[in-house]
C-alpha positions as CSV (number, residue, x, y, z in Angstrom):
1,X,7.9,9.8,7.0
2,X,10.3,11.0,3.6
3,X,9.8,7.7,2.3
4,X,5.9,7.8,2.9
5,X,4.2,6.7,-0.5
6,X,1.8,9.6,1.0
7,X,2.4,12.4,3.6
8,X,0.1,15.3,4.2
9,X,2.7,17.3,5.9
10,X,1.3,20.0,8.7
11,X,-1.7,20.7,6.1
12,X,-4.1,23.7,6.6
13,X,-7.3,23.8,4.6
14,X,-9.4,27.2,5.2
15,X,-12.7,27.9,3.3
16,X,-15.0,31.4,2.7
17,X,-17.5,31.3,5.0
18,X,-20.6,32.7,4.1
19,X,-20.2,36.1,6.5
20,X,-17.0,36.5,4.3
21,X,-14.8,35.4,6.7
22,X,-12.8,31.9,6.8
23,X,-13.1,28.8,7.9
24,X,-10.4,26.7,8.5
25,X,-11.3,23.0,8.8
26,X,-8.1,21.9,9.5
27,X,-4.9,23.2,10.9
28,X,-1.6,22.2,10.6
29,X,-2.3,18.6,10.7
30,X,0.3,15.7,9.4
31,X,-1.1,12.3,8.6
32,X,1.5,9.7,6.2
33,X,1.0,6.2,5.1
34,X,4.1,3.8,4.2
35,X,3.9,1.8,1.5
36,X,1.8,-1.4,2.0
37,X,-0.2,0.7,4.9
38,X,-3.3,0.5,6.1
39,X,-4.1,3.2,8.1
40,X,-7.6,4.3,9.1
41,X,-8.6,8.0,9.7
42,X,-11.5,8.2,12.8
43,X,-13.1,11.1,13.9
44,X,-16.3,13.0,15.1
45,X,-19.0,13.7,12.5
46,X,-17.8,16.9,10.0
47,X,-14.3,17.2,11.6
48,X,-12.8,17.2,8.0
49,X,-11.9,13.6,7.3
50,X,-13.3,14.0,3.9
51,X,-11.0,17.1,3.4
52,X,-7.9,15.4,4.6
53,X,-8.9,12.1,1.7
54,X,-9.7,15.5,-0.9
55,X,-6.8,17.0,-0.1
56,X,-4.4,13.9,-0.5
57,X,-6.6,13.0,-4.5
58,X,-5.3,16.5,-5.4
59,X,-8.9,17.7,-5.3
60,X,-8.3,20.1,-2.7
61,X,-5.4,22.4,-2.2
62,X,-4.3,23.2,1.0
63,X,-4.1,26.3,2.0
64,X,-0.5,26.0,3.7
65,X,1.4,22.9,4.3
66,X,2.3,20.5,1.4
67,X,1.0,16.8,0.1
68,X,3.9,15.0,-1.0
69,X,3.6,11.1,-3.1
70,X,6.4,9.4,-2.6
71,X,8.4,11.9,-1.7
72,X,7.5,14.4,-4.3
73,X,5.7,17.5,-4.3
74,X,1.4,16.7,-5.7
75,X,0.4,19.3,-8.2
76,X,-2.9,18.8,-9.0
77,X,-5.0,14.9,-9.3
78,X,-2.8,12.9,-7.4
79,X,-2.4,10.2,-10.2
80,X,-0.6,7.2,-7.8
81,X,-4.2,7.0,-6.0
82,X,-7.3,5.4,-6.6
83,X,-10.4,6.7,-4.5
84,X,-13.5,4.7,-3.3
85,X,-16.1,7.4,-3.0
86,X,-19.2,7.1,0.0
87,X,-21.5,8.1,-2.7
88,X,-22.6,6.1,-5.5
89,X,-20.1,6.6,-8.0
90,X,-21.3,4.4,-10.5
91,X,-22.8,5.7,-14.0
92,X,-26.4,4.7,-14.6
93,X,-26.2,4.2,-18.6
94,X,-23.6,1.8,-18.0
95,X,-23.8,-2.0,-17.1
96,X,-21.1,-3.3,-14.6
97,X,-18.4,-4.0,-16.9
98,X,-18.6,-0.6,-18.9
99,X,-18.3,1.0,-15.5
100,X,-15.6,-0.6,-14.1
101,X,-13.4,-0.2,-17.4
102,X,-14.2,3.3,-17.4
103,X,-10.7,4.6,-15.8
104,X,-9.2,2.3,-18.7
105,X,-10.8,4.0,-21.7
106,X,-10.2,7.5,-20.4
107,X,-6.0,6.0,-19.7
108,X,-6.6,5.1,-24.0
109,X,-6.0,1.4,-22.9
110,X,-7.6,-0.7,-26.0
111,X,-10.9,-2.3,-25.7
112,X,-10.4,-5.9,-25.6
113,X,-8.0,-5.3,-23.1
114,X,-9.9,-3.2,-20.8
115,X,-12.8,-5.8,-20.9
116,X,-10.1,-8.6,-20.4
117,X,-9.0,-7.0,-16.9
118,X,-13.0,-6.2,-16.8
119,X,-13.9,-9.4,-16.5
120,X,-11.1,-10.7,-14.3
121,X,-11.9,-7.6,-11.7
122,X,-15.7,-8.7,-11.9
123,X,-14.7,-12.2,-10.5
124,X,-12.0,-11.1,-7.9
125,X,-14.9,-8.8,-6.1
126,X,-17.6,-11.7,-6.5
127,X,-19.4,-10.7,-9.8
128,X,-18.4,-13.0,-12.4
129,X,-21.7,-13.3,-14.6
130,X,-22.9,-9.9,-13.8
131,X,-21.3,-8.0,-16.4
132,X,-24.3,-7.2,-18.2
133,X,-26.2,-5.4,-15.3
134,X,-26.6,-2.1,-14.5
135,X,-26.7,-0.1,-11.3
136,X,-30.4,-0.3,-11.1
137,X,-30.5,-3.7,-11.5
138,X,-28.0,-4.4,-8.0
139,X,-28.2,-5.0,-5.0
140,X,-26.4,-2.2,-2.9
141,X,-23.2,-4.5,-1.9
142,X,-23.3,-5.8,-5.4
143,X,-22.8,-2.0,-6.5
144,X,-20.1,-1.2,-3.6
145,X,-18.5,-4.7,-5.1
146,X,-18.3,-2.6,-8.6
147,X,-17.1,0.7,-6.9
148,X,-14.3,-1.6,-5.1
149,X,-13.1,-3.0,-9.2
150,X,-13.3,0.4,-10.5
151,X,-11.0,1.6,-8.4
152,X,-8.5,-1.5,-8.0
153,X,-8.6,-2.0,-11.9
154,X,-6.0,0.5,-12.5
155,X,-3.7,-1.0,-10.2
156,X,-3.1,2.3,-7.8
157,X,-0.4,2.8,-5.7
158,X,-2.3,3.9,-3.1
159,X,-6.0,3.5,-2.2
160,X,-8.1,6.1,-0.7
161,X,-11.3,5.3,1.0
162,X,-14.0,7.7,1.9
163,X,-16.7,5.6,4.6
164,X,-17.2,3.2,1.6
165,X,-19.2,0.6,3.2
166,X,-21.0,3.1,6.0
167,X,-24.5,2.9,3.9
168,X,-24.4,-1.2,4.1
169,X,-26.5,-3.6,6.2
170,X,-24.1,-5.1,9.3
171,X,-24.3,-8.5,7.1
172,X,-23.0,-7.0,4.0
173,X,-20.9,-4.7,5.5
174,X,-18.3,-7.6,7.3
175,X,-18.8,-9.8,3.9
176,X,-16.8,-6.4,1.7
177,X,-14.6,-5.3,4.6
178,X,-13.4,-8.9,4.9
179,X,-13.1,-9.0,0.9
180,X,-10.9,-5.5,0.9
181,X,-8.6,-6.9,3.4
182,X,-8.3,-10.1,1.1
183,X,-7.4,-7.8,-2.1
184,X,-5.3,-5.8,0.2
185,X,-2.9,-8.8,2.0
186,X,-2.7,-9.6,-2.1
187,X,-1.1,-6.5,-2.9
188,X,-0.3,-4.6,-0.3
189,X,-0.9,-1.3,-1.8
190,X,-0.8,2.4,0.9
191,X,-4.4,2.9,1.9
192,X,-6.0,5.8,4.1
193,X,-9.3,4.9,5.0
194,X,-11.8,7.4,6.3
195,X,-14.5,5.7,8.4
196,X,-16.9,6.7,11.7
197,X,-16.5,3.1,12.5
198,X,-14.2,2.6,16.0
199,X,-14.8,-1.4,15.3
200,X,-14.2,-1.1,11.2
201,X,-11.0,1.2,11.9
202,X,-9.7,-1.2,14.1
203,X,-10.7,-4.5,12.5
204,X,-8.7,-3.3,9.1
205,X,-5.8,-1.4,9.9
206,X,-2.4,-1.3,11.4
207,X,-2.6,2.0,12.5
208,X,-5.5,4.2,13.7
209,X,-5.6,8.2,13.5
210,X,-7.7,10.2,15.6
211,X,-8.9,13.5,14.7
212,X,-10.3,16.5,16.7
213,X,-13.4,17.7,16.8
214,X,-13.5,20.8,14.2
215,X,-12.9,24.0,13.9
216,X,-9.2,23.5,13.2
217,X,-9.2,19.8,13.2
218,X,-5.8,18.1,13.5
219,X,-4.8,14.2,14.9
220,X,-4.6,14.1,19.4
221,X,-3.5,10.3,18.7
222,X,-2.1,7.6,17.0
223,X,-2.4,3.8,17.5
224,X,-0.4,1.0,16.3
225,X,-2.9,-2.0,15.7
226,X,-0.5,-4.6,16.8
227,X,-3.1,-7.6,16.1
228,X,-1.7,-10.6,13.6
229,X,-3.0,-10.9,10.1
230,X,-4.9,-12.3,8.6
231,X,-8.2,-11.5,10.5
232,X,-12.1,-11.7,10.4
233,X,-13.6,-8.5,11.2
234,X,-16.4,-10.0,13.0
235,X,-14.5,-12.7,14.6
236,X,-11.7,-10.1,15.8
237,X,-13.9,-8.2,17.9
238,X,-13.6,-11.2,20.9
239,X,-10.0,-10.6,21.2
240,X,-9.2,-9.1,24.7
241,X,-6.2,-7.2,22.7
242,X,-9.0,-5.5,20.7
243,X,-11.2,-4.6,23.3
244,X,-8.1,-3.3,25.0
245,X,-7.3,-1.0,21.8
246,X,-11.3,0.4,21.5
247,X,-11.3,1.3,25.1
248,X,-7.8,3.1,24.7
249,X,-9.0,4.9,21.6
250,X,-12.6,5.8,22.5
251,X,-10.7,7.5,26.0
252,X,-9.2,9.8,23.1
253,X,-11.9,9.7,21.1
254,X,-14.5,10.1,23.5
255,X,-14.3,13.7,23.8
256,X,-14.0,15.1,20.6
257,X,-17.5,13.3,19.8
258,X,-19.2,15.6,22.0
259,X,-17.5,18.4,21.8
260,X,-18.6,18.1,17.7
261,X,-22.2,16.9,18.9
262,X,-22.8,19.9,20.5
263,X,-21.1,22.1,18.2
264,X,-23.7,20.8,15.8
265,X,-27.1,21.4,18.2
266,X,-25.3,25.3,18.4
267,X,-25.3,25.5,15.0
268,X,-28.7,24.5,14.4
269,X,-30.3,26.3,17.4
């Protein structure tokens, strides 16, 4: 773990909660990610996942525990990483080319050669041509396709991914998790990938993190996804080794799931 290109090391993130006590969402928990990584984050709905990606973008502090980028100390945006939001993060009054150069323009890179890389970007994700169409005027896989450049364009060191593809038809879905892993073998950049997808996690990644159910959510496993690259994520999921690795992870998994299911129906009884 020191040569990590990220390590959240034994992080604790508390929040006020509204009776003016705390909550602490997660406790002491340790996730890294070597350079050229994929590792995928699973756990039961609202266990903190998102907090854990927060927390390694420098958008959260934790409350104890540090987040260290290759090997030194993150104060504040974490600028190594690119993040690939579940939400639309796309801006309306821009067409698909102004959008995906906008991390260029704020970096003060010039014009011509922010539409340059632009344009290249737009063709690597499957939108050569499109450059002139705006959010409205996609389909939702074209606009993930867009999210996907915007945040490669900068070349990060690392890539974070929040659930980016969990609000896609099946179809569409396997067509942009096959494309990240072809832009990924390319470069082989650190990603952490948050997902609710046992299949997805597995499918992508060479090594799967299980989280607790929260209050005071920290990882109760780790798996090495010892299946040969490249791979089809629809075609993988005949192999008996990864039917072997979901039935090994949902036994972990498994348990969490309902302890957070029915922490949720107390909460809303």
């Amino acid at each position: 773990m020191p040569d990590a290109a990220l390590l959240l090391d034994r992080v604790t993130c508390a929040f006020a909660s509204p009776d003016g006590g705390a909550y602490t969402a997660m406790r002491d928990a340790t996730v890294s990610v070597s350079a050229g990584e994929f590792v995928s984050v699973v756990g039961p709905t609202g266990c903190g996942k998102s907090t854990l990606l927060n927390m390694a973008a420098g958008l959260l502090r934790p409350t104890s525990g540090s987040v260290r980028v290759f090997g030194q100390p993150l104060h504040g945006i974490n600028a190594r990483a690119g993040y690939m939001f579940q939400g639309e993060a796309l801006m309306p009054w821009r067409n698909a080319l102004a959008n995906i150069t906008a991390g260029l323009e704020f970096a003060g890179v010039p014009a011509a050669d922010a539409a340059d890389r632009g344009r290249e970007w737009l063709r690597r994700v499957g939108l050569g041509g499109f450059e002139n169409r705006y959010p409205h005027q996609m389909s939702g896989g074209m606009r993930k396709r867009a999210m996907l450049a915007q945040t490669l364009i900068r070349d990060p060191d690392i890539i974070l991914m929040d659930e980016p593809f969990s609000a896609l038809d099946v179809q569409t879905r396997q067509l942009m998790e096959n494309e990240v892993l072809d832009l990924w073998m390319a470069r082989r950049k650190a990603v952490l990938f948050i997902t609710h997808d046992l299949d997805e996690a597995i499918a992508m990644s060479d090594r799967v993190v299980v989280l607790s159910a929260g209050p005071d959510t920290h990882p109760i496993g780790e798996f090495r996804i010892d299946i040969p690259r490249p791979r089809d994520v629809a075609e993988i999921r005949t192999q008996p080794r990864f039917v072997e690795l979901h039935q090994a992870i949902w036994d972990v998994l498994r348990d969490e799931v309902l302890k957070g299911y029915e922490r949720q129906l107390g909460a809303s009884s």
